[in-house]
N, C-alpha and C positions, 0 to 999 in steps of 0.2 A: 452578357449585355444584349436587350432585346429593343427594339422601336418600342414603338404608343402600341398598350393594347388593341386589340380590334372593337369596333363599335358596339354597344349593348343589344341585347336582341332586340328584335323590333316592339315586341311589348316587354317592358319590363317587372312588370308585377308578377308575383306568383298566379297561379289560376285562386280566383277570389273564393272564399266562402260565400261573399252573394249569389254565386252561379247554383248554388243551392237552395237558394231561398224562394220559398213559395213565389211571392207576390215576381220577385225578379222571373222565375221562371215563365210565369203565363204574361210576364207582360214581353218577352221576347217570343213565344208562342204566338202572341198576337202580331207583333210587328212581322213575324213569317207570314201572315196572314193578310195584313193591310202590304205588303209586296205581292204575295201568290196572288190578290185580286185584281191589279190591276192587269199582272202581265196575263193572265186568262181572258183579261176582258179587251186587252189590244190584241191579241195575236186570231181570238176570235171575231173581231172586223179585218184584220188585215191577211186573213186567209179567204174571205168572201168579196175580196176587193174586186177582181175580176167578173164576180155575178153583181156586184155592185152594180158596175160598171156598166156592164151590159144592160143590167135591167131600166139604169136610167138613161142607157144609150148616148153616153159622153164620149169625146175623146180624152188622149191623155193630158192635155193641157187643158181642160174643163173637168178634170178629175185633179191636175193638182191646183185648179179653185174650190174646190169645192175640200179638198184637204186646206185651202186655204182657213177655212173655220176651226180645225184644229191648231193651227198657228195662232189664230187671234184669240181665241180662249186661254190657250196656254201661256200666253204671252202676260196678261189680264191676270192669270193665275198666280203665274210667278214674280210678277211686278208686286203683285200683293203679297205675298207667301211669307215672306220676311218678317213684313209689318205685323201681321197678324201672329204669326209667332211670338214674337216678341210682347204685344199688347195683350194677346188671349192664352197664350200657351200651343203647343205641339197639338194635345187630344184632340181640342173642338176643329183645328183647323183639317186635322185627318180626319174626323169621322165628316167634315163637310164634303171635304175634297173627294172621299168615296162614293158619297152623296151623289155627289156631281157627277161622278164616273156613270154608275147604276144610271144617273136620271139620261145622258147622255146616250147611252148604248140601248136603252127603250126608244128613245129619237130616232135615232139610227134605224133600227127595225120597223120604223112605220114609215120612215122615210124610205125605204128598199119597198115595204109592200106596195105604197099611194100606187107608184115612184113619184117621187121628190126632190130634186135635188136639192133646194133650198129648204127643205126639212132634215136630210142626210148631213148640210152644212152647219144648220144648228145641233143637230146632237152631237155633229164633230166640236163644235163650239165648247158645249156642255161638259163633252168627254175632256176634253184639253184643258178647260177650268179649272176640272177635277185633278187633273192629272199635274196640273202643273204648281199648285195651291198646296195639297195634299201632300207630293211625294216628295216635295220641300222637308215637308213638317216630319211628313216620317225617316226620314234621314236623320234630320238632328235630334230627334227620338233615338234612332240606332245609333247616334254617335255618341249619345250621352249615356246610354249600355253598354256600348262599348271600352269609354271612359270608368266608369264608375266599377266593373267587374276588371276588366286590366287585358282582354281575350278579343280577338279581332270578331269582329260581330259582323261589321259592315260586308263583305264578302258572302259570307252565305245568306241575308237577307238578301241581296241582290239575286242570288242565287234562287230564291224563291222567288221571285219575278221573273226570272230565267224558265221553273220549273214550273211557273202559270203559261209563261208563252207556248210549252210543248205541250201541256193540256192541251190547251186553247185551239193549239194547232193541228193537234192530231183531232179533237172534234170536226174544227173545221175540216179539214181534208176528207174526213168522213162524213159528215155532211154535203160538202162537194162532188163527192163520189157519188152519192147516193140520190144528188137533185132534191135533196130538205132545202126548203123553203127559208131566207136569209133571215127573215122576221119572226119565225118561230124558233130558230137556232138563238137566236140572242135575247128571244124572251125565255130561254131556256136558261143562257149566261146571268140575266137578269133575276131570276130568283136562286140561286146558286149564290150569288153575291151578295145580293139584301141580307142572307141567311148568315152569310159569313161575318158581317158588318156588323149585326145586332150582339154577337156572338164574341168579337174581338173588342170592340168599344169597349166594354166592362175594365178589361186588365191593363188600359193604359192608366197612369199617373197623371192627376191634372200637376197645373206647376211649369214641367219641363221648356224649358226655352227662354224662361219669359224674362225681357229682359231686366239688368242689375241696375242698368243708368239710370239717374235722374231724370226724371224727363222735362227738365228745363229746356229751352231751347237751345242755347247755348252748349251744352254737353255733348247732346245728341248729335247738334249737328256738325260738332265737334270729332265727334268717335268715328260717328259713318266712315269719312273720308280716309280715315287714316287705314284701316281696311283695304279700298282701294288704291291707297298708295304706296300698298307690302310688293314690292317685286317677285318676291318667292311666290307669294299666294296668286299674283298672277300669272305668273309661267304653272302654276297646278292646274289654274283653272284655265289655259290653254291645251292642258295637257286631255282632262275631261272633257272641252268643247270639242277636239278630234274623234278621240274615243267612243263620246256620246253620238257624235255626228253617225260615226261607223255603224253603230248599234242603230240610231233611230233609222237610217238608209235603210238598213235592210227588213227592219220593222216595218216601214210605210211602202217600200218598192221591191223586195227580193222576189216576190211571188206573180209577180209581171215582169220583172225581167228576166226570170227564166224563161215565162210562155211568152212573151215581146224580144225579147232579146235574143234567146236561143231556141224557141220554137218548140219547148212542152208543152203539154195542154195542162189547164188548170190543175186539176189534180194532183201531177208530177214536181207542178211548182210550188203548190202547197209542200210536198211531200219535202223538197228541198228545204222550204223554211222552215219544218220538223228536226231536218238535220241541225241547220244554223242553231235553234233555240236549244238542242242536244248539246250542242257544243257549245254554248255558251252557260246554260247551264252546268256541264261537269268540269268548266273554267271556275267558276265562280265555288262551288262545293268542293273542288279540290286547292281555293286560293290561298288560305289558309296557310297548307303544308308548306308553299313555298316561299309565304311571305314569313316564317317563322325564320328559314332559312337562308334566305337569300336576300331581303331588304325588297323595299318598295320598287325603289330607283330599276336596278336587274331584274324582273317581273315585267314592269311596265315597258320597258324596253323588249324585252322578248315580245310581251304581247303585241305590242305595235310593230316588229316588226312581220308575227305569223300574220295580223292582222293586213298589211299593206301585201303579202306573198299572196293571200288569197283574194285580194282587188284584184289586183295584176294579173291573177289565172281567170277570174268570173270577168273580166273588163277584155283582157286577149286572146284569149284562148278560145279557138272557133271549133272545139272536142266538145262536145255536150258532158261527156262525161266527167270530162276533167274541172270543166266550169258547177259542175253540182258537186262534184267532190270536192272541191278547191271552198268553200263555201264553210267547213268543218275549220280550215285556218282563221277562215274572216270570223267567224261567229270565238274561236279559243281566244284570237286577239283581242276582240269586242270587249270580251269576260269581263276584264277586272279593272278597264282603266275606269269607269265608275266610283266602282265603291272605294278601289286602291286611294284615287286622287282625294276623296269626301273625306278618309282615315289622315290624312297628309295633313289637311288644311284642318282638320281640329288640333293636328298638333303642332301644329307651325305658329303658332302666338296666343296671347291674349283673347276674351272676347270670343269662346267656340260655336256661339250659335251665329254668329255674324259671319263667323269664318266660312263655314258648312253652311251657312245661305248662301253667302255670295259664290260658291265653287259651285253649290246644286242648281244655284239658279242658273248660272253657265252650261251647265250639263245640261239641263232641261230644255233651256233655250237651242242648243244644238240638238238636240234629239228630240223636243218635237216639232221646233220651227225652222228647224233646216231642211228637213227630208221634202216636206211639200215643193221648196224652191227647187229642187230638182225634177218633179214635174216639168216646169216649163224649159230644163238645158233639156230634157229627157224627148219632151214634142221637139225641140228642134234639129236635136243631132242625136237620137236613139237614147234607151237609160243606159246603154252600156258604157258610151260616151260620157254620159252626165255623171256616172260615178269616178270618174278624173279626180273630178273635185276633190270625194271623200278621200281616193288616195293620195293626194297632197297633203288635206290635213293629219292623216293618219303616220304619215315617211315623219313630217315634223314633229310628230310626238317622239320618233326616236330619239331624235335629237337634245329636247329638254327633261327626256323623263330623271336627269338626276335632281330635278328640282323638287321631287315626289321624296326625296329622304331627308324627312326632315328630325330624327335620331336625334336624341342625343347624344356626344361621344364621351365615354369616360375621359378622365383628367388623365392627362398622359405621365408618365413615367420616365426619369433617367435611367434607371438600375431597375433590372427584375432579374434577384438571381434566382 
C-alpha cells in the first residue's frame, strides 16, 4: 500500500520532434537573439553610468530624473505591449521594440557627447519604449515555443540576455579602463545591433499572440478582468515584481554603488557587475537542470532566498571584499525568478498570451520602473540604504514561491501494488 503518486515532471511531453525542425530551430535562434540584444545594449549604458554622469555633472538624484525617462517610456511601452500583441501579433511588435532600443541608445551617445541631459532623458525614453513594448512580445513568443515543443525554453532565453549583459559589461569595463569616449562606445553597440535585427526578423512566425476573442465589446471586456482576478496569477506575478525588482536594481545601480557605497573606482565597479551578470547568467543556462528536477516552487525559493543572502552581505557588510563577492548570490538569485515565474503563468489557466502579458508586464514594470525610484531613497540615505527596499521584496518572495507550481498532479491512487 502506497499514498498518491508524486507529481508529473514539470514538462510533461516527450522532447518533441519540432525541436528538429528547420523553421522551429531558427525561430528559437532568433529569440536568442532579440534577448542577447537588448541585454548588451543595457549593461553597455549601465556600465558607463558613472562617465555619464560625470560628463553631464549631476548628482545622484538628478541622475535618478533623468533615469526618470527610462520609467516613462517603459511604462508607455508596456501599457501598450499587450494591446498590440494581441491586435498585430508577437513579430512586428519585436522588431519595433528593438527598433526603439537601437534608436534610443544612438540618443544616448549624443546626449553623453553634447552633454545633455534632456537628450540622455529622451534616449532613455526611447530605450524603455523599446524595452518595455518588445520584451513583452518576445516572451509570449518564447512561451509559445516553449508550449508547442514541450522543453523549458523560457530559462535559457533569459539567459541570453544574462549573456548580452556580460558582453555588454565586459566592453564597457574595458572601454572605462581605457577612457573610450561614451558616444563612440554605443555607436559601436549601435551597429552590432541593427546587424542583429535585420538578421533575426526573418525567422519569426507572423500570427503568434494574436488574439482568439471576439472583439465585441462586451467579450473583451469581459475576459480582461477575469485575468486579474486569478489569485494564483497574482501571487506569480508578485513573485516576478520582487525578482525583477532585484535584477533591474542592480542593472541601473550596482555599478555606483560599489564606487558610492563602498569606495571602488569605476572600473572595479564595472568589474563587479561582470560578476553579477556571470552569475546570473550561469543561473539562468543551468535553470533547466533543476527545474526538470526539482519543480518551480523549490528553485524559486532557493533563488530568493541566495538572492536576499547576498542583499544582506552588499547592504551590511563594510569588507569591500565580501560586498563584491557577495554580489555572485544576488545575481544566482536574480537568475530565474523571471523566466521561472513567465513558465508558471502560461500554465496556470486559459488565455496564455493574457497570462504572460499580465506577469511580464509586472516584471517589466519592476525592473525598469523601480530601480530609478531608488535614485531618490539612494540621494537621501546612501544606495546601500535604498537597497532595504529590494531586500524586502525579494525575503517575500520566499514566502509565496509555492504559488509558481502550478503542475498538474496525477490522479491519485488507493492500491499501487
Amino acid at each position: 500500500m502506497r499514498g498518491p503518486p508524486p507529481a508529473r515532471p514539470f514538462f510533461r511531453a516527450p522532447r518533441s520532434l519540432l525541436l528538429t525542425d528547420p523553421a522551429v530551430r531558427r525561430r528559437r535562434q532568433a529569440l536568442y537573439l532579440f534577448f542577447f540584444l537588448p541585454g548588451i545594449a543595457m549593461s553597455s549604458w549601465v556600465t558607463r553610468t558613472p562617465d555619464v554622469r560625470d560628463q553631464l555633472d549631476v548628482s545622484t538624484a538628478e541622475m535618478g530624473l533623468i533615469l526618470f525617462g527610462l520609467s516613462v517610456g517603459s511604462m508607455i511601452g508596456i501599457l501598450c505591449s499587450g494591446r498590440f500583441v494581441e491586435r498585430l501579433g508577437t513579430r512586428p511588435v519585436i522588431v519595433l521594440g528593438t527598433a526603439l532600443i537601437i534608436s534610443g541608445t544612438i540618443v544616448i551617445g549624443v546626449g553623453s557627447a553634447v552633454p545633455s541631459a534632456p537628450l540622455v532623458t529622451a534616449g532613455l525614453f526611447l530605450f524603455g519604449a523599446g524595452m518595455g513594448s518588445g520584451e513583452v512580445a518576445v516572451n509570449v513568443d518564447g512561451a509559445d515555443v516553449e508550449h508547442i515543443t514541450g522543453t523549458p525554453v523560457l530559462p535559457t532565453l533569459h539567459g541570453c540576455f544574462s549573456l548580452g549583459t556580460v558582453v555588454g559589461a565586459l566592453a564597457g569595463m574595458t572601454a572605462t579602463a581605457t577612457g573610450f569616449p561614451v558616444h563612440w562606445h554605443l555607436a559601436g553597440i549601435t551597429l552590432a545591433a541593427t546587424g542583429m535585427l535585420i538578421h533575426a526578423s526573418r525567422a519569426l512566425p507572423t500570427g503568434v499572440g494574436l488574439s482568439t476573442r471576439p472583439r465585441t465589446a462586451g467579450p473583451a471586456e469581459q475576459a480582461a478582468p477575469q485575468v486579474w482576478k486569478d489569485r494564483k496569477l497574482l501571487l506569480i506575478g508578485a513573485i516576478v515584481l520582487a525578482m525583477a525588482l532585484a535584477e533591474g536594481a542592480a542593472n541601473d545601480w550596482l555599478p555606483l554603488l560599489m564606487v558610492d557605497g563602498h569606495g571602488l573606482d569605476a572600473t572595479a565597479g564595472s568589474l563587479v557587475y561582470v560578476g553579477f551578470a556571470a552569475a546570473m547568467t550561469l543561473g539562468r543556462f543551468c535553470g533547466t537542470f533543476f527545474l526538470v528536477r526539482f519543480g518551480r516552487a523549490a528553485v524559486l525559493r532557493t533563488s530568493a532566498l541566495s538572492g536576499a543572502l547576498g542583499l544582506v552581505l552588499v547592504i551590511f557588510s563594510d569588507n569591500v571584499a565580501v560586498a563584491a563577492t557577495s554580489v555572485l548570490f544576488w545575481g544566482l538569485g536574480a537568475s530565474l525568478g523571471f523566466p521561472v515565474a513567465l513558465s508558471a503563468a502560461g500554465d496556470s489557466g486559459p488565455d496564455q498570451t493574457a497570462r504572460v502579458s499580465l506577469v511580464a508586464i509586472i516584471g517589466y514594470v519592476a525592473f525598469l520602473v523601480g530601480p530609478p525610484a531608488l535614485g531618490f531613497l539612494g540621494d537621501h540615505y546612501g544606495l546601500r540604504t535604498a537597497m532595504v527596499a529590494v531586500l524586502v521584496f525579494v525575503a517575500s518572495a520566499i514566502l509565496i514561491a509555492p504559488a509558481a507550481d502550478t503542475r498538474e498532479r496525477a490522479p491519485a491512487t488507493t492500491l499501487d501494488v
